[in-house]
PAZAPA-4460 file (N, C-alpha, C; in steps of 0.05 Angstrom, whole numbers, plus 32768, in hexadecimal, padded with zeros to 4 digits):
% residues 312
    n_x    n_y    n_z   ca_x   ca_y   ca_z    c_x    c_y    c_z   seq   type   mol
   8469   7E5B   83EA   8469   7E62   83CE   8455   7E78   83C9     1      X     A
   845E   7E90   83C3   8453   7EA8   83C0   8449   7EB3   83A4     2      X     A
   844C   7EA2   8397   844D   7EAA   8375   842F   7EA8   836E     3      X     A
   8427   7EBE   8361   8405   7EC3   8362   83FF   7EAE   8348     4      X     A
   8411   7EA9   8336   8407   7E99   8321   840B   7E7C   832A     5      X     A
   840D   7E7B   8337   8416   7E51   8345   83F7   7E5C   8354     6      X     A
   83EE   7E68   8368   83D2   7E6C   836E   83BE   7E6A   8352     7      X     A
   83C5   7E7B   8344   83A9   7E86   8335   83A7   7E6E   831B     8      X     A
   83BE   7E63   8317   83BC   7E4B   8305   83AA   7E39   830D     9      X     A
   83B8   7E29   832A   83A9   7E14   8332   838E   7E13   8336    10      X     A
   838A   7E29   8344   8364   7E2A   8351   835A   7E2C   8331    11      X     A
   8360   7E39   831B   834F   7E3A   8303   8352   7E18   82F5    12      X     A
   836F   7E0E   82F9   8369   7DF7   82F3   8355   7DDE   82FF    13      X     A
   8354   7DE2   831A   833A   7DDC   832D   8326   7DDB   831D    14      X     A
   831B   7DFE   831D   8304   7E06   830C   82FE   7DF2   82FB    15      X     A
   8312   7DF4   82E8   830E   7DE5   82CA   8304   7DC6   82C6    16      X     A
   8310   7DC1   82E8   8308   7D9C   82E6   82F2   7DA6   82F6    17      X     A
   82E5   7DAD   830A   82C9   7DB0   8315   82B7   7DB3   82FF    18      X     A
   82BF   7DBC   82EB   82AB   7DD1   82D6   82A3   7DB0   82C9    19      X     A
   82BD   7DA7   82BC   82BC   7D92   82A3   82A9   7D7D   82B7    20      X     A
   82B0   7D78   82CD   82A8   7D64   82E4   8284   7D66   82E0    21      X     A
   827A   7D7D   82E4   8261   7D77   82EA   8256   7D83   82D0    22      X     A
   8261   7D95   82BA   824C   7D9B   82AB   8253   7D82   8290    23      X     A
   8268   7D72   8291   8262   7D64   827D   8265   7D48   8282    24      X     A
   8275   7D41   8297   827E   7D23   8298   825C   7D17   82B6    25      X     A
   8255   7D2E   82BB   823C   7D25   82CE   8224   7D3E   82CE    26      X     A
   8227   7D40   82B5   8211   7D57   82B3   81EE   7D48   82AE    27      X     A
   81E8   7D35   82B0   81D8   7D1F   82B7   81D9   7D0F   82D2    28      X     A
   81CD   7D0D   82E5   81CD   7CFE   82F9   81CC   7CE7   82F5    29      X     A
   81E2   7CD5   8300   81DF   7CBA   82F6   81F0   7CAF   8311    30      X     A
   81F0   7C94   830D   81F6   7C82   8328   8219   7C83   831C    31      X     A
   8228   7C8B   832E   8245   7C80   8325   824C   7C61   831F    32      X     A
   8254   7C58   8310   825C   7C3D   8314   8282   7C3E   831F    33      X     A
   8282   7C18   8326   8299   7C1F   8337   82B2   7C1F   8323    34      X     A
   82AD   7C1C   830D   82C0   7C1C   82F8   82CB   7C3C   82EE    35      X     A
   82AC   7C49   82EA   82B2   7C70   82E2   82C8   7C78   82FF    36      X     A
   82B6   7C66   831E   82C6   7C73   832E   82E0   7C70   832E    37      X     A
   82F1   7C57   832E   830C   7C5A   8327   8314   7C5E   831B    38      X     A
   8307   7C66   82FA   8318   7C6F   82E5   831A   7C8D   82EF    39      X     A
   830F   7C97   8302   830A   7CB5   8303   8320   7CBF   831D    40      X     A
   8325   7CA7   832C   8331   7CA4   8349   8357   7CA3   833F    41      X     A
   8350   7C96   8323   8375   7C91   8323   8373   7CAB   830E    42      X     A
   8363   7CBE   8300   836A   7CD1   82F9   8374   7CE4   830E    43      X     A
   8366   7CEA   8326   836F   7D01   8337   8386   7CFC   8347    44      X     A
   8392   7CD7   834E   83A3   7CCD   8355   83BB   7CD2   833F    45      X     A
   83B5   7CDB   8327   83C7   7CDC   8315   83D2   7CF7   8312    46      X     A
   83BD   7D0A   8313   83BE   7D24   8315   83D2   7D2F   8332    47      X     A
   83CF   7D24   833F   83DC   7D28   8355   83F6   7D22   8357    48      X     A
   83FA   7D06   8351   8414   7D0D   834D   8420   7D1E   8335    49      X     A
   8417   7D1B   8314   8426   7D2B   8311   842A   7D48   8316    50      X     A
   841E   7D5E   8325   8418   7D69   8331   8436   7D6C   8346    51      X     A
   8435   7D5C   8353   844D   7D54   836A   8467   7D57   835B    52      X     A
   8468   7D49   833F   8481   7D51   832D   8486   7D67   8322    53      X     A
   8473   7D7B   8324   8471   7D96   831D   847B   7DA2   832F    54      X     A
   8479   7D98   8350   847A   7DA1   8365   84A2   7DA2   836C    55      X     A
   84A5   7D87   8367   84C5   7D7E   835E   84D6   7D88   834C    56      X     A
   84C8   7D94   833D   84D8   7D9A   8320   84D4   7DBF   832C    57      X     A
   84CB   7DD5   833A   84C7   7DE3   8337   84D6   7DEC   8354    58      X     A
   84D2   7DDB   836B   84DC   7DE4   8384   84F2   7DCA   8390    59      X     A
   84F3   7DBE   8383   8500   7DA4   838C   84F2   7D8B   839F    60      X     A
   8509   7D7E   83AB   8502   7D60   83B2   84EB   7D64   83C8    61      X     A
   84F9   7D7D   83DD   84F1   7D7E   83FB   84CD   7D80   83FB    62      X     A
   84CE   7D97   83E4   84AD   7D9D   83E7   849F   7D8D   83D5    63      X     A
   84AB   7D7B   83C3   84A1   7D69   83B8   8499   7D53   83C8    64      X     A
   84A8   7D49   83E0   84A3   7D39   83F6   848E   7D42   8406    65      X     A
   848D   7D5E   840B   8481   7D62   8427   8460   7D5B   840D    66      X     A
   8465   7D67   83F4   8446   7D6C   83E9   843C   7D52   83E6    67      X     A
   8451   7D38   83E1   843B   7D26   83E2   843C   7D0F   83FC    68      X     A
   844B   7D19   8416   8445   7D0E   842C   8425   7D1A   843B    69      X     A
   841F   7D36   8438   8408   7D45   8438   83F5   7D38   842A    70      X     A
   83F5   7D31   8411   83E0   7D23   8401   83E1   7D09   840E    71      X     A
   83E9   7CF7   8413   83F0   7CE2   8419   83DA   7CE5   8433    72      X     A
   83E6   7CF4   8444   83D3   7CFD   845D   83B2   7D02   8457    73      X     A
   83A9   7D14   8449   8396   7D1D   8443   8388   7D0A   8436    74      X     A
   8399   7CF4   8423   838C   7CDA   8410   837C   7CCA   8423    75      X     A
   838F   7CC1   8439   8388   7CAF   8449   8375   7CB7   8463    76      X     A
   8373   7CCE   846D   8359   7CDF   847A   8348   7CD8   846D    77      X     A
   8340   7CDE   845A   8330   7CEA   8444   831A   7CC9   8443    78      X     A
   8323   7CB9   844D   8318   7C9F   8451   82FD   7C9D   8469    79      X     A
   8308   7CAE   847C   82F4   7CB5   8492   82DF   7CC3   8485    80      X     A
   82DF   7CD2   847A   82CE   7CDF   8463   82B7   7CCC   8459    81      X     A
   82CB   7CB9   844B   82B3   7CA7   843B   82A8   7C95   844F    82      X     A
   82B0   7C91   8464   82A2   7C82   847E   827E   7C86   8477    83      X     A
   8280   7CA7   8483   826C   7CBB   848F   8268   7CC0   847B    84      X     A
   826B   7CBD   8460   8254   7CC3   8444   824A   7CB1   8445    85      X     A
   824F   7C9B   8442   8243   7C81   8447   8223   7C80   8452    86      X     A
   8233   7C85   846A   821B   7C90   8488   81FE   7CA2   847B    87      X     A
   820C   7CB5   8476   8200   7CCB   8470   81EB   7CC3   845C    88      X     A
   81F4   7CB9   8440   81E9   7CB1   8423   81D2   7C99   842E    89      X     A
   81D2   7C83   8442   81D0   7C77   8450   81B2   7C7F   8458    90      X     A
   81BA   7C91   8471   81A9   7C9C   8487   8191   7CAA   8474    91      X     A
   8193   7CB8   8464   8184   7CD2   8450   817F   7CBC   8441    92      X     A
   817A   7CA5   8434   8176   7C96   8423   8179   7CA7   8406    93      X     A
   8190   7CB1   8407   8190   7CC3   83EC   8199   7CA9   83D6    94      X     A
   8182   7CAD   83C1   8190   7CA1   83AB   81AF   7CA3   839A    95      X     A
   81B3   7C89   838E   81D1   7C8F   8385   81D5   7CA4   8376    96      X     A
   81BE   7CA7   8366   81C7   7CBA   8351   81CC   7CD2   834C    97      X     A
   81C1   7CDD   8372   81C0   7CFC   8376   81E1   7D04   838B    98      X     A
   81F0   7CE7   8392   8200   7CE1   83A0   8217   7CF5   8393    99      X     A
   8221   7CED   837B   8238   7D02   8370   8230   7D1E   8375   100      X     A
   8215   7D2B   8369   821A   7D43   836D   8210   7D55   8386   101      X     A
   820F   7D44   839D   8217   7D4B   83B7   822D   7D51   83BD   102      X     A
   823C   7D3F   83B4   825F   7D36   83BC   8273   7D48   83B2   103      X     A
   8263   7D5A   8394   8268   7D6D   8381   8261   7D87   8393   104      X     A
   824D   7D8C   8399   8252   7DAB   83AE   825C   7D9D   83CA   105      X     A
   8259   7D8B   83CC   8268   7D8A   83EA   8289   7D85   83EE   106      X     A
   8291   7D7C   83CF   82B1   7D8A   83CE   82B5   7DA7   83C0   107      X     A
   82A3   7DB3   83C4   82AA   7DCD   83B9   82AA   7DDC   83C8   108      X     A
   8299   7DD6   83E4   8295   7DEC   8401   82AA   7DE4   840C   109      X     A
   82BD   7DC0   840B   82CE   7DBD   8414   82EE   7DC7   8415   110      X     A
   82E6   7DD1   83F8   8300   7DE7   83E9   82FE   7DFC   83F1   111      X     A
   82ED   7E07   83FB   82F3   7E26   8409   82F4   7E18   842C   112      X     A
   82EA   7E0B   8432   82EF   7E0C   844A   8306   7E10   8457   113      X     A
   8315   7DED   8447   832F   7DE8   844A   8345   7E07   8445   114      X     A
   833D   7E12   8433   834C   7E2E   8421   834A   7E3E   844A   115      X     A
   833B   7E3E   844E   832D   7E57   8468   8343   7E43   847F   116      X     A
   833C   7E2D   8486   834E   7E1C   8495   8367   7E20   848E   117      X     A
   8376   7E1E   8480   838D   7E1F   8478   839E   7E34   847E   118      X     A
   839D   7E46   8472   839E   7E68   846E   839D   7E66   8492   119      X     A
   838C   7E70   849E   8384   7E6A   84BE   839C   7E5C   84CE   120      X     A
   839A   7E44   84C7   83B0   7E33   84CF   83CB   7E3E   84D0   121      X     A
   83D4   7E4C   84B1   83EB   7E47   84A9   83FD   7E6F   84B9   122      X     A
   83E3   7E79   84BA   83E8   7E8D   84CD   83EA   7E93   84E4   123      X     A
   83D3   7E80   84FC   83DB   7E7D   8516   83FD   7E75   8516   124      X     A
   8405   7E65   8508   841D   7E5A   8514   8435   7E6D   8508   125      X     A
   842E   7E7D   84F5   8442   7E91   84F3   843E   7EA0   8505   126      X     A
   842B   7EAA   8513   842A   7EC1   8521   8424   7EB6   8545   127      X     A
   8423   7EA0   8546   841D   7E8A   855D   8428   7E7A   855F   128      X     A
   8441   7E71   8561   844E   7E5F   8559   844A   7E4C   8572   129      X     A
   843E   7E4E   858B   8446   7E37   8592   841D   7E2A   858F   130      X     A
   8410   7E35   857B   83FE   7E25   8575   840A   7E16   856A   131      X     A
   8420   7E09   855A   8429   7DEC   8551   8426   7DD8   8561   132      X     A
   8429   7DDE   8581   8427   7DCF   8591   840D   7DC4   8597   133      X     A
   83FA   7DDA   8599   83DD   7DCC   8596   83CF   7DBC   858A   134      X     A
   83E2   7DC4   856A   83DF   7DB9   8555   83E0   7D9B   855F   135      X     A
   83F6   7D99   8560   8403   7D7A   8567   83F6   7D6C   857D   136      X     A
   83F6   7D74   8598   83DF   7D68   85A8   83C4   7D61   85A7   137      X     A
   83B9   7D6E   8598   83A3   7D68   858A   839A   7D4F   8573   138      X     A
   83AE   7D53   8560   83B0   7D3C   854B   83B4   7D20   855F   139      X     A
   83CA   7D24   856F   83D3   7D08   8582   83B9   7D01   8591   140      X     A
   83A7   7D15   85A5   8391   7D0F   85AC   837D   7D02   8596   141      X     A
   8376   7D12   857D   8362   7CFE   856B   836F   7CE9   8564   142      X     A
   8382   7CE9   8561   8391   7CCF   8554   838A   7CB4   856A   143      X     A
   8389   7CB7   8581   8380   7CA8   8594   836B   7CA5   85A0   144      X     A
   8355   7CB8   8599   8335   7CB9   8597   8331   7CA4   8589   145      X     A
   8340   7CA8   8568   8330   7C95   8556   8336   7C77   8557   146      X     A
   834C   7C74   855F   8353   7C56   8560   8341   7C4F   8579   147      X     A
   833B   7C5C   8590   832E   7C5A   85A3   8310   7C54   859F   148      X     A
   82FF   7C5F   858C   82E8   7C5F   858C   82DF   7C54   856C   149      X     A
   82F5   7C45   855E   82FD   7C3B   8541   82E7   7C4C   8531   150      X     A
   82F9   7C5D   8535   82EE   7C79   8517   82E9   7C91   8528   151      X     A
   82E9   7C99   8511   82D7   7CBC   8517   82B8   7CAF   8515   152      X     A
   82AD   7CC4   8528   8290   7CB9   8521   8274   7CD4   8524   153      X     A
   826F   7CDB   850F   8254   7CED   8510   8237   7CEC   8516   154      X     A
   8230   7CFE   852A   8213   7CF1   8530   8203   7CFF   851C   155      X     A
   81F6   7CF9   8509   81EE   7D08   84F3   81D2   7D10   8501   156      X     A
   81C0   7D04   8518   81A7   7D05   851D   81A0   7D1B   8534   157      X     A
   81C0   7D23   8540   81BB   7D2E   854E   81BF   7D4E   854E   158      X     A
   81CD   7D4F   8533   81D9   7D6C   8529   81C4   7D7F   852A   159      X     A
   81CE   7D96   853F   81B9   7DA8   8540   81BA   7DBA   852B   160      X     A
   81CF   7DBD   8515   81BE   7DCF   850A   81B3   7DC7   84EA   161      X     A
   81AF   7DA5   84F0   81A1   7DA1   84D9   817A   7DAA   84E3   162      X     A
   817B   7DA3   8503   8161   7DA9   8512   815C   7DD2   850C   163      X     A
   816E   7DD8   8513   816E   7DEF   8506   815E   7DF4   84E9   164      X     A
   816E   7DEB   84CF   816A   7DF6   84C0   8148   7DE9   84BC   165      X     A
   8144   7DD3   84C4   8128   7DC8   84BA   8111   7DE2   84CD   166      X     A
   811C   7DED   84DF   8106   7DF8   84EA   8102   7E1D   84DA   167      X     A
   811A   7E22   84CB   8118   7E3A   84BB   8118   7E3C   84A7   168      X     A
   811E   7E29   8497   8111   7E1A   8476   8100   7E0C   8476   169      X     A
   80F1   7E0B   8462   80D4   7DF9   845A   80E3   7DDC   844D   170      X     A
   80EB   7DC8   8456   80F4   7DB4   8449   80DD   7D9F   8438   171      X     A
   80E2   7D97   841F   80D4   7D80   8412   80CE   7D63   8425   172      X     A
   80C3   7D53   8423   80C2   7D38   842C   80CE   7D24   8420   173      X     A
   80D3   7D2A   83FD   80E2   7D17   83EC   80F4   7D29   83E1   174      X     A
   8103   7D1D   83D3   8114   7D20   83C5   810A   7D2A   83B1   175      X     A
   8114   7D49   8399   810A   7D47   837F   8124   7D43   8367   176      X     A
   8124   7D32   835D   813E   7D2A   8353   8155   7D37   835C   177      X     A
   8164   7D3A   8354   8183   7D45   8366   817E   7D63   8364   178      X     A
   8167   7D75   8368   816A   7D8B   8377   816D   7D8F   838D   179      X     A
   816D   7DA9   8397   8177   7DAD   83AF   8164   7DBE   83C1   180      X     A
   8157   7DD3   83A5   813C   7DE0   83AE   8128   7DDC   8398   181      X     A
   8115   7DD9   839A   80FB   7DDE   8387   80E9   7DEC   8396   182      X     A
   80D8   7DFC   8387   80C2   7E0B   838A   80A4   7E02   8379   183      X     A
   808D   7DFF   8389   8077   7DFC   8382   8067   7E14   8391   184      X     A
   8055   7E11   83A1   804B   7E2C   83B4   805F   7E48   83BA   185      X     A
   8079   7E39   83C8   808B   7E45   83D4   80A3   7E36   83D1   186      X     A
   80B9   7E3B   83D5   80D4   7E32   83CA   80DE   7E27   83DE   187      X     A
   80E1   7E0B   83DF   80EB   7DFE   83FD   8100   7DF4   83ED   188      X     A
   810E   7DE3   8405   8136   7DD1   83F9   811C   7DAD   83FE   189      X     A
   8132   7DA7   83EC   812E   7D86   83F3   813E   7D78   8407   190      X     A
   813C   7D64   840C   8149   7D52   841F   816D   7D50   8419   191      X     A
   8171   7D52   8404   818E   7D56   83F4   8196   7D72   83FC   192      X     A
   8187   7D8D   8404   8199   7D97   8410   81A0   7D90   842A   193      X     A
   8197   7D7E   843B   8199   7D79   8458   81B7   7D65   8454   194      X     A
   81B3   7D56   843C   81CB   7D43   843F   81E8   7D57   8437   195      X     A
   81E9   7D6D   8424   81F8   7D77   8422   81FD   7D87   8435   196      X     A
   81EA   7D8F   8446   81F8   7D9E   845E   8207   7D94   8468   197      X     A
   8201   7D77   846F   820F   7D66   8484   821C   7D5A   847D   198      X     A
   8229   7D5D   845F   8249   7D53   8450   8257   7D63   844D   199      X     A
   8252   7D85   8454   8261   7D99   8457   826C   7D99   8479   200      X     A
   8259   7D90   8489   825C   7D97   84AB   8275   7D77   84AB   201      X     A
   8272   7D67   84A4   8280   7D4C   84A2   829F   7D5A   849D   202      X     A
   829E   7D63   8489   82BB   7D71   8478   82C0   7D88   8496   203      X     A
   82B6   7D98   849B   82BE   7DA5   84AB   82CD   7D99   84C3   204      X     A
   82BC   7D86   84D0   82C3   7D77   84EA   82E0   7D67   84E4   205      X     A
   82DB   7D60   84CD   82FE   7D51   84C4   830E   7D64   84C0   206      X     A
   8308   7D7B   84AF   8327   7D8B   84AC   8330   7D95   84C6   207      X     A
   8328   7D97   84E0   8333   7D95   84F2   8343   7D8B   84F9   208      X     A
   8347   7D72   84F4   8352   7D62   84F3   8374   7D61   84D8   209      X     A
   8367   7D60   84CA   837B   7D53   84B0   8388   7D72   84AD   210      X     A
   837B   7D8A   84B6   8391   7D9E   84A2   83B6   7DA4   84B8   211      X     A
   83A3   7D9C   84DA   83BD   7D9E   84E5   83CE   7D8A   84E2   212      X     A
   83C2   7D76   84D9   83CE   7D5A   84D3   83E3   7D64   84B6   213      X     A
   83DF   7D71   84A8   83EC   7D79   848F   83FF   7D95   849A   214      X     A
   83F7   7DA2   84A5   8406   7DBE   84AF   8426   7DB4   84C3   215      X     A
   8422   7D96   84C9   8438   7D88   84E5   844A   7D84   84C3   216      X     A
   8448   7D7C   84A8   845D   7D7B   8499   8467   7D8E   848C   217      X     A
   8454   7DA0   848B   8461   7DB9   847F   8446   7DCF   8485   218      X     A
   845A   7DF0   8482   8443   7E00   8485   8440   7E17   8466   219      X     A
   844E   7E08   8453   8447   7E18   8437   8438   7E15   8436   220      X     A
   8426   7E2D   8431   83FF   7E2A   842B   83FF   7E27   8412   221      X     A
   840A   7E26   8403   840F   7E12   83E1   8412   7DFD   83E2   222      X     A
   8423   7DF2   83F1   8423   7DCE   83F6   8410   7DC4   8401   223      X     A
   8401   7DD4   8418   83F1   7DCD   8427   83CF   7DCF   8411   224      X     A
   83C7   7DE0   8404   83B9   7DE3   83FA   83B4   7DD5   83EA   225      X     A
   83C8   7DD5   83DE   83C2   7DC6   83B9   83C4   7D99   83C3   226      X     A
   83D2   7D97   83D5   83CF   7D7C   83DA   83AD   7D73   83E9   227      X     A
   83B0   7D88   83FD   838D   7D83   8406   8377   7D85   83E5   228      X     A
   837C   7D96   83D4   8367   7D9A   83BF   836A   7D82   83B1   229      X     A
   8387   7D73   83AF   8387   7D5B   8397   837A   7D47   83A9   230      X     A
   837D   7D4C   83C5   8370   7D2D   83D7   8356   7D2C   83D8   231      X     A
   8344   7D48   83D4   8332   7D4C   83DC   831C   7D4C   83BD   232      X     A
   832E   7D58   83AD   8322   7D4F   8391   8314   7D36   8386   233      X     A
   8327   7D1D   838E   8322   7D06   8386   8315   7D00   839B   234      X     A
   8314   7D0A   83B0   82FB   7CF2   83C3   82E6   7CEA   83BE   235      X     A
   82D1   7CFE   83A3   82BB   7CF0   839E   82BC   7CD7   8392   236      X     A
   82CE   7CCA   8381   82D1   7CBC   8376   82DD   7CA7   8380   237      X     A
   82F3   7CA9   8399   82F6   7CA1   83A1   82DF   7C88   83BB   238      X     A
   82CA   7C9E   83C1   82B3   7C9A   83D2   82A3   7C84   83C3   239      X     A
   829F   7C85   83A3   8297   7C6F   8393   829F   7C60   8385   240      X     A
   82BC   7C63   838F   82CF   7C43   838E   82D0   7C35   83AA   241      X     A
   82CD   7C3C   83BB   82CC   7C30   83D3   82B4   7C2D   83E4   242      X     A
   82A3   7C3A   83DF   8292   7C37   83EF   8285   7C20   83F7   243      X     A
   827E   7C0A   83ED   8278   7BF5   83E9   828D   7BDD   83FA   244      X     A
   82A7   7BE5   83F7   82C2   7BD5   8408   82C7   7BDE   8422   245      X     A
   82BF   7BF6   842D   82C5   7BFD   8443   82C6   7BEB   8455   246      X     A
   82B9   7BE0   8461   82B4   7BD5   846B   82C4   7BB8   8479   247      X     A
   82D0   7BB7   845B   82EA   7BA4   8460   830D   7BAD   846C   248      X     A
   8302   7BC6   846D   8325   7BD6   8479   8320   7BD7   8494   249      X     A
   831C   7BC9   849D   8314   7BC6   84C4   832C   7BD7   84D6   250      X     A
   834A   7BD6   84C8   8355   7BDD   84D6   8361   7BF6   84D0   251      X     A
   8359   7C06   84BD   835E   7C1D   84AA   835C   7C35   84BF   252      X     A
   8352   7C2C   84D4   834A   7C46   84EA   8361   7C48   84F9   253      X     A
   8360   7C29   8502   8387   7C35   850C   839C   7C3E   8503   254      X     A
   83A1   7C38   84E8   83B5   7C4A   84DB   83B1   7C64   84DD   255      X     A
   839B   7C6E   84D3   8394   7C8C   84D0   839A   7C8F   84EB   256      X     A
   8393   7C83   8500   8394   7C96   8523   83B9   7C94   8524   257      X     A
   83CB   7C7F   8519   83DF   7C84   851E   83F2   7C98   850F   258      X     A
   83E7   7C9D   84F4   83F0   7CAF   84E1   83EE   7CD1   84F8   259      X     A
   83D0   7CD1   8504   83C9   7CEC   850E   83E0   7CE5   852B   260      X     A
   83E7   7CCE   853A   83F6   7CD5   854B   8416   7CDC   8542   261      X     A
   841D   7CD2   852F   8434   7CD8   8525   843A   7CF0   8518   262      X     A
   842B   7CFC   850A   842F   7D1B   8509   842B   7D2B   8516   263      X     A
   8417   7D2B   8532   8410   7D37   854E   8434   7D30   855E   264      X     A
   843C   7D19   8556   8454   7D1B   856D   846B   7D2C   855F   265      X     A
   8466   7D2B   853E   8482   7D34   8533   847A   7D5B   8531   266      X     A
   8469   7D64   8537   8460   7D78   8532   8466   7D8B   8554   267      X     A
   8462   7D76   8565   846A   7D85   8584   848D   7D88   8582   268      X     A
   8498   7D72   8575   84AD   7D65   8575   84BA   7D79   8566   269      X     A
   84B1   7D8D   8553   84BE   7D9A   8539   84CC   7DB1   853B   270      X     A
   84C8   7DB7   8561   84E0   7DCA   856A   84FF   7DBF   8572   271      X     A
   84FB   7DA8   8578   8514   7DA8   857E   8525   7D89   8569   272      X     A
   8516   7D82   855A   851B   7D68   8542   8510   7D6F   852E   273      X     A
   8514   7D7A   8518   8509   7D71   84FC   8511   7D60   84E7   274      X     A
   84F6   7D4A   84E5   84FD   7D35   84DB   84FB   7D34   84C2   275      X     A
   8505   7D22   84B0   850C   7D2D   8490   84F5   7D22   8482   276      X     A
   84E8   7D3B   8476   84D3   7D2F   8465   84D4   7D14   845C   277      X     A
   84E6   7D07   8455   84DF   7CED   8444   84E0   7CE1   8450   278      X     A
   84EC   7CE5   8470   84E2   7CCA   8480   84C7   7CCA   8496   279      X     A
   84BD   7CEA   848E   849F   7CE5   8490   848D   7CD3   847F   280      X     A
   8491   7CD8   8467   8480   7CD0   8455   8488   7CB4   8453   281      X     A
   8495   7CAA   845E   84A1   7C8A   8456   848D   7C7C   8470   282      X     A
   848E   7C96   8490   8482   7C7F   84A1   8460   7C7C   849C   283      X     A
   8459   7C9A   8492   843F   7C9C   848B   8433   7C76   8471   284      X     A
   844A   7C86   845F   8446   7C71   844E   8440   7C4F   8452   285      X     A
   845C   7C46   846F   8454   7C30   8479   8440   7C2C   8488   286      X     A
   843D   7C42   8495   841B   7C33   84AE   8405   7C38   849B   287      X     A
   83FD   7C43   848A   83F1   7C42   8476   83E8   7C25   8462   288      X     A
   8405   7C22   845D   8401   7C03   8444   83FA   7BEB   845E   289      X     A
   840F   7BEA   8478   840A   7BD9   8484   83E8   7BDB   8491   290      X     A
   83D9   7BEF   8499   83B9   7BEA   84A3   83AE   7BE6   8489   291      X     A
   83B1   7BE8   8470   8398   7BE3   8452   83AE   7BC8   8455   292      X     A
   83BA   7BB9   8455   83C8   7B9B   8454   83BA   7B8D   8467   293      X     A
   83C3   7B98   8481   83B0   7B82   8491   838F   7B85   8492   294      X     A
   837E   7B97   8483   8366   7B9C   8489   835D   7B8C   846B   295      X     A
   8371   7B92   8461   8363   7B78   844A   836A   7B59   844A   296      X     A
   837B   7B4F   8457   8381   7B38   8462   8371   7B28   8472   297      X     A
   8366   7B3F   8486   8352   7B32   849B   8335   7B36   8486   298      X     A
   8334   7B42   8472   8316   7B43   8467   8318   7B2F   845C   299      X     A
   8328   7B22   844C   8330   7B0A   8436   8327   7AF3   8450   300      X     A
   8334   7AF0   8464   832F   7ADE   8473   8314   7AE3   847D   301      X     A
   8306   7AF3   8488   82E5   7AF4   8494   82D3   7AF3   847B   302      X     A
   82D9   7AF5   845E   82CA   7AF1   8445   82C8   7ACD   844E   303      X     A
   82E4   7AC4   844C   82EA   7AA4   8442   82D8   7A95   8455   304      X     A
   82DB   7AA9   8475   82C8   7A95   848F   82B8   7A8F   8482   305      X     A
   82A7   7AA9   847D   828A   7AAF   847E   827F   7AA2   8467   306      X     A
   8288   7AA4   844F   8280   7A8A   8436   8283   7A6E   8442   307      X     A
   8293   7A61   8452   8299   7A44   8464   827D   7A41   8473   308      X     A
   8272   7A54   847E   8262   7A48   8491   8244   7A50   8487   309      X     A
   824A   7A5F   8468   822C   7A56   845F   8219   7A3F   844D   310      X     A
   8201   7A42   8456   81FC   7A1E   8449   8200   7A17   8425   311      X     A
   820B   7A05   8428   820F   7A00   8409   81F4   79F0   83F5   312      X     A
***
């Protein structure tokens, strides 16, 4: 889709919710609660789809499928994400309340990244076509990393170029409320830029991942784009509706590794079979509901043990 006003609309409509997002609905640093988070989580869930019906009503069923089997993809990635914020928010003992507007420039570097990935992507294989194939061997390889090693996993301690940047910036020892730099003698960053470095390098290391994972269903850099921005929009919110439950989706890693082997096989596969969008999005859809079914089944049951065998 080539039409400069379907581009120049959407990114300004972006704009408009980044803008409203931080200068008025969090223009005070405050702790999310988990109630703002889902009321904020089924807005961008809402936005998305109808979005998708714009997508239906303007190009029809096919790219209406592929746009929200891609989101669908990117929704459920986007989980590994909140793993390693977790970690991260965790490790940095960053307070809650400086948590959103981390998550706020660290989906904003995520939006050009992905934009740079994309574009990249969506050109090797016009002009490289049998990078599809790489494409695909690769997704099937992580897809079997992660079930192998249950998750993606970042060494945050060992990243050289957070060692880097501490040795050519003057860093603070605390935190000064949710800045990023202050100046007293000389102008150093606080500890909050170290965590946002390393929720931008996090995003990086995954779109590796998820954008060929989205490129195996389609290669419109409009479908591809605007579903990564709706998946990627709501993750902050998403991150503080869940963060707290993680823990109980034990088996959430294998779906995701089988989601990445199933579009790695249908993507090698897409020279000589192409399979019909909707019965992508139907298998995505089932290994999906079936790993959040059984990962909350087995939590319900390891909750019920573990209250049994404490003293009354």
């Amino acid at each position: 889709m080539d039409n400069a006003y379907l581009w120049v609309g959407f990114n300004l409509f972006i704009l408009v919710m980044l803008a409203l997002d931080l200068g008025i609905f969090h223009r005070k640093a405050h702790e999310v609660s988990f109630r703002e988070a889902v009321i904020f989580s089924i807005v961008w869930i809402a936005l998305a789809l109808l979005f998708n019906v714009f997508i239906w009503h303007e190009f029809g069923k096919t790219k209406a499928v592929e746009y929200l089997t891609g989101y669908i993809i990117e929704k459920s990635l986007s989980v590994d994400n909140i793993f390693v914020f977790v970690l991260i928010f965790s490790s940095f003992n960053v307070p809650s309340a400086y948590q959103h507007k981390v998550l706020f420039w660290g989906v904003l570097g995520a939006l050009v990244m992905r934009a740079v990935f994309i574009f990249a992507g969506v050109a090797l294989i016009e002009r490289f076509h049998w990078i599809i194939y790489v494409f695909g061997i690769f997704l099937v390889y992580t897809g079997i990393k992660i079930a192998r090693e249950k998750g993606t996993k970042v060494d945050m301690t060992k990243n050289p170029f957070l060692k880097f940047l501490r040795k050519v910036i003057p860093f603070t020892k605390d935190y000064h409320a949710d800045k990023f730099f202050v100046r007293d003698v000389r102008l150093s960053a606080t500890p909050l830029l170290l965590v946002l470095v390393l929720v931008e390098i996090t995003d990086l290391i995954f779109a590796v991942d998820s954008i060929p994972a989205i490129l195996a269903i389609t290669s419109d850099p409009f479908i591809v784009y605007t579903s990564n921005v709706f998946a990627i929009m709501g993750l902050r919110s998403l991150y503080f509706a869940l963060a707290g439950s993680l823990k109980y989706f034990i088996y959430l890693h294998y779906g995701l590794a089988l989601i990445l082997i199933f579009v790695g096989i249908k993507m090698v596969g897409s020279e000589f079979y192409k399979l019909n969008p909707f019965i992508s999005l139907l298998v995505i859809a089932i290994i999906l509901t079936v790993s959040i079914a059984a990962s909350v089944i087995k939590g319900k049951r390891t909750r019920q043990e573990e209250e049994s065998v404490q003293p009354r």
